[in-house]
C-alpha positions as MATLAB code, in Angstrom:
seq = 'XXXXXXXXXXXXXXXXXXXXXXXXXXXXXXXXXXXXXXXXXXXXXXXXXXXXXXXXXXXXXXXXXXXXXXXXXXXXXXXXXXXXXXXXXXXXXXXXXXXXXXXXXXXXXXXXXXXXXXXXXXXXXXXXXXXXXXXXXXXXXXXXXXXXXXXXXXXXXXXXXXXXXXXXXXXXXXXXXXXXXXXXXXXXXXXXXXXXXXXXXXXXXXXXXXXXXXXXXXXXXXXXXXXXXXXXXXXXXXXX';
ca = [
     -10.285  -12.257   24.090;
     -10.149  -12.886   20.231;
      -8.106  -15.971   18.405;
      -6.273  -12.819   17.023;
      -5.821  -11.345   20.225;
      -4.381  -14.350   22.296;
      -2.131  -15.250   19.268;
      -0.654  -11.656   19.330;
      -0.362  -11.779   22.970;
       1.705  -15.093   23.230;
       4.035  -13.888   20.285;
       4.516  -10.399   22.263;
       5.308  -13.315   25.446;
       7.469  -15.102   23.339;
       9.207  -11.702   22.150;
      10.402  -10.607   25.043;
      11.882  -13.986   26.192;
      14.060  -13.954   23.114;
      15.046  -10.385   23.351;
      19.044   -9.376   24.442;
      20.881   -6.384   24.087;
      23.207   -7.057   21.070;
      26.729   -8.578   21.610;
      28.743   -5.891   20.704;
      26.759   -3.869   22.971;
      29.085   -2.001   25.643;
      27.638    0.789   27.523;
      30.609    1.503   28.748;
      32.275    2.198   25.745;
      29.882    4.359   23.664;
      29.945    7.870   23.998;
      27.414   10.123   25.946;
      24.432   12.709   24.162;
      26.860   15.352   25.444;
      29.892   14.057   23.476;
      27.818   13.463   19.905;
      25.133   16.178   19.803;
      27.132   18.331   17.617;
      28.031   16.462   15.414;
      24.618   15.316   14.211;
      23.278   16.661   11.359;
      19.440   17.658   10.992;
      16.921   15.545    9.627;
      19.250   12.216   11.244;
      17.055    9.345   12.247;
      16.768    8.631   16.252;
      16.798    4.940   16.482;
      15.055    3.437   20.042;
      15.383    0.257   21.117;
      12.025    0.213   23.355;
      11.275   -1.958   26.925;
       7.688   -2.611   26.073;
       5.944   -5.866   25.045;
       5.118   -4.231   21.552;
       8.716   -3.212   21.266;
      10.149   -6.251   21.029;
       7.519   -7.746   18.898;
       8.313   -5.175   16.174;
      12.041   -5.610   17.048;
      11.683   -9.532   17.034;
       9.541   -9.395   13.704;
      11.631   -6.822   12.006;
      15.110   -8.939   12.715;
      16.981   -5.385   14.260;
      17.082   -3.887   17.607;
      15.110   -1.159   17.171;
      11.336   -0.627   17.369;
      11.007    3.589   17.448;
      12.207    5.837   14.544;
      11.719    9.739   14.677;
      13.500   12.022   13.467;
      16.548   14.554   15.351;
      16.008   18.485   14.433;
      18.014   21.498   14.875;
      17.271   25.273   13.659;
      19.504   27.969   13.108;
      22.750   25.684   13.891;
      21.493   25.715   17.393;
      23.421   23.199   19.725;
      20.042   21.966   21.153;
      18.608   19.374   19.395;
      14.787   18.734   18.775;
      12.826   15.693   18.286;
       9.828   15.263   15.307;
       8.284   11.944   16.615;
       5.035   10.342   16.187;
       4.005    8.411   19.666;
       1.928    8.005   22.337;
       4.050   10.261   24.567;
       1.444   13.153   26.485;
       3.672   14.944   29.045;
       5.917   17.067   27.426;
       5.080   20.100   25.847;
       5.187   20.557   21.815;
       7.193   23.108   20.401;
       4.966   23.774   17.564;
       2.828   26.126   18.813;
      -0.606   24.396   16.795;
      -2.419   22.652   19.314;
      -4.473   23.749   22.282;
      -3.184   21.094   24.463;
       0.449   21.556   24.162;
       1.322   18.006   25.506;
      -0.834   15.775   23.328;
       0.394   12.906   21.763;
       0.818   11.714   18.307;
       2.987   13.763   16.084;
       4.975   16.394   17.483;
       8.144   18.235   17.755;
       9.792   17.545   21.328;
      12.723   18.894   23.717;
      15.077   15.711   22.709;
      17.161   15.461   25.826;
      13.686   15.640   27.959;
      11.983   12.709   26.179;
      15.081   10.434   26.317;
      15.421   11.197   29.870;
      11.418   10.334   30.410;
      11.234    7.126   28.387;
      11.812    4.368   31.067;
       9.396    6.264   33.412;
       6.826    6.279   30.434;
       7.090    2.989   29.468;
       8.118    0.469   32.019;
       9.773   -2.442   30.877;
       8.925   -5.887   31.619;
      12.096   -7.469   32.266;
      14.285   -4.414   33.780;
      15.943   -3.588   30.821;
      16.581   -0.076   29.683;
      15.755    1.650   26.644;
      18.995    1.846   23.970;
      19.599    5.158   21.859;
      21.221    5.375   18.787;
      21.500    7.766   15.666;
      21.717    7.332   11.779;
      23.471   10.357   10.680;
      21.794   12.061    7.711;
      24.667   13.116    4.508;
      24.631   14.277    1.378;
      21.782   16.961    1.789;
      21.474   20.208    2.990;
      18.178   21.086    4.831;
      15.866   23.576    3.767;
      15.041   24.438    7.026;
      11.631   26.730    6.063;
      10.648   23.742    3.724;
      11.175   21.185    7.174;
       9.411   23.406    9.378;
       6.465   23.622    7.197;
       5.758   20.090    6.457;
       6.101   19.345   10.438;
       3.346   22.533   10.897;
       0.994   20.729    8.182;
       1.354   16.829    9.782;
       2.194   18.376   13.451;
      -0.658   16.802   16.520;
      -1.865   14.050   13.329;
      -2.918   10.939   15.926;
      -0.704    8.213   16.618;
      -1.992    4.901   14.801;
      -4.165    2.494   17.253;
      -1.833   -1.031   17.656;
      -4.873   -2.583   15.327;
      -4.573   -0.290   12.989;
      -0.828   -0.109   12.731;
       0.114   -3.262   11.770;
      -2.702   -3.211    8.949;
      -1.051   -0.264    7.446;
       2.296   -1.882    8.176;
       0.769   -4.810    5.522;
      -0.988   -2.398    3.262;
       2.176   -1.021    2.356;
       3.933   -4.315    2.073;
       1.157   -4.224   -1.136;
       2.192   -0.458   -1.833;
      -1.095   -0.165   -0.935;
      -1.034    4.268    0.645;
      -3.039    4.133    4.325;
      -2.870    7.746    4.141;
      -2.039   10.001    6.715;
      -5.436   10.422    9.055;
      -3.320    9.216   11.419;
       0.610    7.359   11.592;
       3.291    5.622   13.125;
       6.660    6.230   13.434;
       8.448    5.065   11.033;
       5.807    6.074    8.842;
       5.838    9.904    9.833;
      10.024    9.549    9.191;
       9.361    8.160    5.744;
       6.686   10.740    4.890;
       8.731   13.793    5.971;
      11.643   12.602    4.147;
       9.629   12.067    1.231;
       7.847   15.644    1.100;
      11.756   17.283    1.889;
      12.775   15.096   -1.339;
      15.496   12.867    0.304;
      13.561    9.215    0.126;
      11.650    8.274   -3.146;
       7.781    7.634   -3.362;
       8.995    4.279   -4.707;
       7.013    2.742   -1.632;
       4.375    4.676    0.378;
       5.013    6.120    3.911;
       2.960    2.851    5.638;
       5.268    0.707    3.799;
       8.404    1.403    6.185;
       8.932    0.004    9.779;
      11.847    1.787   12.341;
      14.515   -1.140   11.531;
      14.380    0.142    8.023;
      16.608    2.939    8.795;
      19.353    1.388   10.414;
      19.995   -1.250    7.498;
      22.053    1.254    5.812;
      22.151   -0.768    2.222;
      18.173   -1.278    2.014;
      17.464    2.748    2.789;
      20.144    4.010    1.233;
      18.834    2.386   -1.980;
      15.770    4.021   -1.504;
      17.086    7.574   -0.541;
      17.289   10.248   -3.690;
      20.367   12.535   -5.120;
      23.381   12.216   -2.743;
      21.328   11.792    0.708;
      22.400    8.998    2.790;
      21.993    7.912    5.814;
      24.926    6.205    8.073;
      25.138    3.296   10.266;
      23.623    3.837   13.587;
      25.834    5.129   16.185;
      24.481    3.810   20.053;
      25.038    6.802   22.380;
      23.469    7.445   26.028;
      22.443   10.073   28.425;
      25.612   11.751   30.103;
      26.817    9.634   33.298;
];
């Protein structure tokens, strides 16, 4: 193991000793999926708070507790909401019918109540904690749903960024410096949809945002274009 490696894996160590759920968290008090699913809007920002040792690195580093970002989808004013997500998730089916192998990972549009459901059996956490959801409501814009659907059909099964490779791109665009999109993370594949729909500016390239970036509602909304906004997150979790 590398200098580099054992120094990463010590702060990941040190990471998840520090992490707690947030004091004003109540579980009991927020409301369920069922409760808040109509009432999000398309295009709002899914906002994870993840069990894994990376997790709470990113959600130590970052100073929020959140360490996923993707993006919450619905067509046609269908109930049912969708997920656009880029991860290393490989057993559920995409519903963009582009790939071969339906259930690959990297970027792809997913059932959203399946994947929540499937995310603590996925990724087991080290201390017995439980994944948090919550949801940054997207205002201000109205989606041009043929527009969204393309640009998730031209980035749709684009391979999720190795952890090497994702924090250098994470720095790159620190310097404004575009990775490109060969392959991307998260937050990354958030920033560069909203980008190509027109609702975030090019100010910064798509590497340069991390998930807590869109629940600090004054730093992204400063960054967002026209009347598009997005709203402090809301936690929610799966029906009782």
């Amino acid at each position: 193991m590398s200098l580099a490696e054992k120094i990463l894996k010590l702060a990941e160590q040190i990471a998840v000793k520090k992490h707690h759920a947030p004091v004003d968290y109540d579980e009991q008090k927020i409301k369920t999926i069922d409760e808040i699913e109509s009432s999000i809007p398309s295009g709002s920002v899914l906002m994870l708070s993840g069990t894994a040792v990376e997790s709470r690195l990113i959600e130590e580093v970052d100073g929020t507790d959140f360490s996923h970002a993707a993006l919450m989808v619905r067509f046609h004013k269908h109930k049912n909401l969708h997920l656009w997500t880029a991860d290393t998730v490989n057993i559920l089916p995409d519903q963009i019918k582009k790939e071969e192998d339906k259930n690959h990972p990297g970027t792809h549009l997913l059932d959203l109540r399946s994947y929540l459901a499937s995310l603590d059996k996925i990724y087991p956490s080290p201390d017995g904690s439980k994944y948090r959801f919550a949801v940054a409501r997207l205002k201000g814009v109205s989606v041009d749903e043929k527009k969204l659907w393309e640009t998730m059909y031209t980035y749709d099964g684009t391979p999720f960024t190795p952890t090497s490779e994702e924090f250098i791109h994470f720095i790159e665009g620190q310097l404004n410096i575009d990775s490109g999109i060969h392959n991307s993370f998260c937050a990354q594949m958030v920033a560069r949809t909203y980008q190509e729909m027109g609702w975030l500016t090019q100010k910064h390239p798509a590497n340069y945002f991390n998930p807590g970036i869109f629940s600090k509602t004054h730093t992204i909304n400063a960054l967002m274009q026209g009347r598009a906004r997005l709203e402090t997150p809301e936690y929610f979790k799966l029906n009782d």
